[in-house]
MARBARO-47819 format. One line per 8 residues: number of its first residue (from 1); their letters; for each residue x negated, y, z negated of C-alpha. Coordinates in steps of 0.02 Angstrom, whole numbers, padded with zeros to 5 digits. Layout:
N
NUM> a> X,Y,Z | ...
END
This chain:
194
1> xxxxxxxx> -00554,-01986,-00643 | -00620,-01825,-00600 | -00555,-01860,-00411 | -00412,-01727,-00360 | -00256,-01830,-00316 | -00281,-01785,-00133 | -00447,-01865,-00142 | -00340,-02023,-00249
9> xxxxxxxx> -00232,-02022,-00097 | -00356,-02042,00040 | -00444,-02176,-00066 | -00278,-02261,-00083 | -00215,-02252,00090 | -00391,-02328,00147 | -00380,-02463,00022 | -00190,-02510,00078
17> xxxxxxxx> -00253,-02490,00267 | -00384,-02621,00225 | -00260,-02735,00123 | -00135,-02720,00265 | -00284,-02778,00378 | -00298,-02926,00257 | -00149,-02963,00273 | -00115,-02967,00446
25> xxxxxxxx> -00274,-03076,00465 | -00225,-03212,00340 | -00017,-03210,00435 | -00133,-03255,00597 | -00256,-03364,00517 | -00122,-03478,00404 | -00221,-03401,00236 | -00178,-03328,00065
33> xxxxxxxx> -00170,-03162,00043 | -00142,-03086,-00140 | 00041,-02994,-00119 | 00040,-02913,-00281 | -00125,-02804,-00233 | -00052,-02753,-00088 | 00120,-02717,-00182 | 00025,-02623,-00317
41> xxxxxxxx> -00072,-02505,-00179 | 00096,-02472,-00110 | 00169,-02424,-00272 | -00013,-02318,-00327 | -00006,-02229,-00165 | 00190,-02197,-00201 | 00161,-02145,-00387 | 00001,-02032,-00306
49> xxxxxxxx> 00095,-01932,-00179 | 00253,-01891,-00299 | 00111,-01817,-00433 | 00060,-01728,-00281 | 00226,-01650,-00243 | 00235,-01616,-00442 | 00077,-01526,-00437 | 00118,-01415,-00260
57> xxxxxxxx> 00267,-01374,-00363 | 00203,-01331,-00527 | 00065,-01241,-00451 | 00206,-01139,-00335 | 00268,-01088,-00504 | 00133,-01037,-00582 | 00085,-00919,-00430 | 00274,-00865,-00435
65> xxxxxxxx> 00271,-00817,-00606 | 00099,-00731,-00596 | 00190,-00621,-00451 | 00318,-00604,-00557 | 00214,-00532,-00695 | 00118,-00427,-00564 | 00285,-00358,-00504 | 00343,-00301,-00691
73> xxxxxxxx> 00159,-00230,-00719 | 00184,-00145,-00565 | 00330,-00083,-00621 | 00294,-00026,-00773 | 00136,00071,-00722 | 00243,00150,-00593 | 00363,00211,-00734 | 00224,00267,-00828
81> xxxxxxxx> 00136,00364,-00706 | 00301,00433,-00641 | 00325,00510,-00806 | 00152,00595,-00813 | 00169,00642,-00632 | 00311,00738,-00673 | 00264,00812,-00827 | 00112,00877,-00738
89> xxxxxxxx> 00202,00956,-00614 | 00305,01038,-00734 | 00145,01086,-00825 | 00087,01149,-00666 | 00256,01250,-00644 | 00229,01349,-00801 | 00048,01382,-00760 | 00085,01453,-00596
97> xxxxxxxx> 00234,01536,-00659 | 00094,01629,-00812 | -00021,01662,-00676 | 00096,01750,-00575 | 00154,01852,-00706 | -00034,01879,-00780 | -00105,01918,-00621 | 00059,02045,-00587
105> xxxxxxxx> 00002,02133,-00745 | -00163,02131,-00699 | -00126,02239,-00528 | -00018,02340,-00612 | -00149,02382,-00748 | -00281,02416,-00602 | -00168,02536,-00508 | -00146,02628,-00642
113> xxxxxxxx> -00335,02634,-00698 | -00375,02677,-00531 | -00259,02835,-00521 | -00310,02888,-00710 | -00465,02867,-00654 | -00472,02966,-00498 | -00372,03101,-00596 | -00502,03129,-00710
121> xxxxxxxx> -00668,03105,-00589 | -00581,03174,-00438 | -00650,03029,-00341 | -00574,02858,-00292 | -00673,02716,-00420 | -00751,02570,-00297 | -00726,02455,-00444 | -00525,02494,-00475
129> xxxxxxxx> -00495,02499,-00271 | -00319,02408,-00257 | -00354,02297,-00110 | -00564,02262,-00196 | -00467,02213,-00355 | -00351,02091,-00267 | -00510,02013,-00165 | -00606,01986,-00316
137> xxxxxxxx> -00445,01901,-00397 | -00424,01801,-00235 | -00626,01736,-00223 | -00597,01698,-00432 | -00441,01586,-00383 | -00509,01521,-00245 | -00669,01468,-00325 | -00563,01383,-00465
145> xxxxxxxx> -00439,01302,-00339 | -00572,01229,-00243 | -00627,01115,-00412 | -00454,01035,-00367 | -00508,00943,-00199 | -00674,00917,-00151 | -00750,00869,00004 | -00717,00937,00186
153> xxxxxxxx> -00516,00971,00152 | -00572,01046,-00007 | -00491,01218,00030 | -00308,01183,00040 | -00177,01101,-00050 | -00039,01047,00080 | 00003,01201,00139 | -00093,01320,00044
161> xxxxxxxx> -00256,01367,00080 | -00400,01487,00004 | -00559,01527,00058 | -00690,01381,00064 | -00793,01496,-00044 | -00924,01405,-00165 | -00899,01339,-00323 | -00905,01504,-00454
169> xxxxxxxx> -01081,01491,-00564 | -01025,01657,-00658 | -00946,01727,-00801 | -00765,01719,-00817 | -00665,01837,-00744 | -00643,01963,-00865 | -00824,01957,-00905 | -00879,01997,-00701
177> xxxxxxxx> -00715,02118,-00685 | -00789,02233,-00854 | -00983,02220,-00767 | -00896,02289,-00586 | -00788,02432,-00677 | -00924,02473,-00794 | -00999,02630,-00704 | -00827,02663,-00667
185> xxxxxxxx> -00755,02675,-00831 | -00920,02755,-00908 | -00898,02905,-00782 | -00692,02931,-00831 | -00736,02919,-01007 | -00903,03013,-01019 | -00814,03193,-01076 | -00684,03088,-01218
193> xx> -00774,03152,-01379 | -00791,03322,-01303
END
């Protein structure tokens, strides 16, 4: 019985064809013809074709409710990740919002090196030079933004873009901003225990 019904069906719909040809052979030829196998082929094929309809059925449910479940996993993910997507951004927010402010501080702090600095050498420092500083912050960001997107659009984020400088192999910042300002410094501070 490992035949599907459809299978059952075909079977059973040749049989009856072949009974009916019986049949229809013994009316002509004045013979017997056994009623009941006919009558039970009828009824088997019947009985065949409402399992059938049972089985498109049940089998329409059980794809509806696996779509059903789909849906709700979909949904729930999508709740999920809605959540983290917006405490990301928010994450994001206050990072941007400290690196504004950090980075302010920084300039600030640079100016003012830079003017203590030519006070007391009476020459501008390369390393402290406003617009040098802010270039060197700009190639650090942009060398840390570009781990964000890689690939050929690697170098913007909607509408913000930095250079498509490569990937930074250095030091961190601090560490290559003290190397740069070193001479600098050393030359400012060389008379201090004087």
């Amino acid at each position: 019985m490992t035949q599907t019904i459809s299978a059952r069906i075909v079977a059973t719909e040749a049989r009856l064809a072949s009974l009916r040809a019986k049949r229809g052979a013994a009316v002509l030829d004045d013979a017997d013809f056994d009623a009941l196998e006919y009558a039970n082929a009828e009824a088997e094929l019947e009985a065949l074709r409402d399992a059938e309809t049972i089985s498109v059925r049940r089998e329409r449910e059980a794809a509806g409710q696996t779509r059903t479940e789909r849906r709700d996993e979909q949904r729930a993910k999508l709740k999920r990740l809605e959540r983290e997507r917006l405490a990301a951004v928010s994450e994001a927010e206050e990072a941007v919002k400290a690196l504004v402010d950090a980075l302010q501080r920084a300039i600030e702090a640079n100016e003012e090196i830079h003017s203590a600095v030519h006070e007391l050498t009476g020459r501008g420092p390369v390393g402290f030079a406003p617009i040098s500083f802010e270039n060197r912050l700009s190639m650090y960001l942009a060398a840390d933004m570009r781990k964000l997107k890689q690939g050929p659009r690697g170098s913007r984020l909607g509408l913000v873009n930095w250079p498509n400088c490569p990937p930074r192999q250095h030091e961190a910042w601090a560490v290559e901003e003290s190397k740069i300002a070193k001479a600098d410094l050393a030359e400012a501070l060389k008379g201090e225990n004087a």
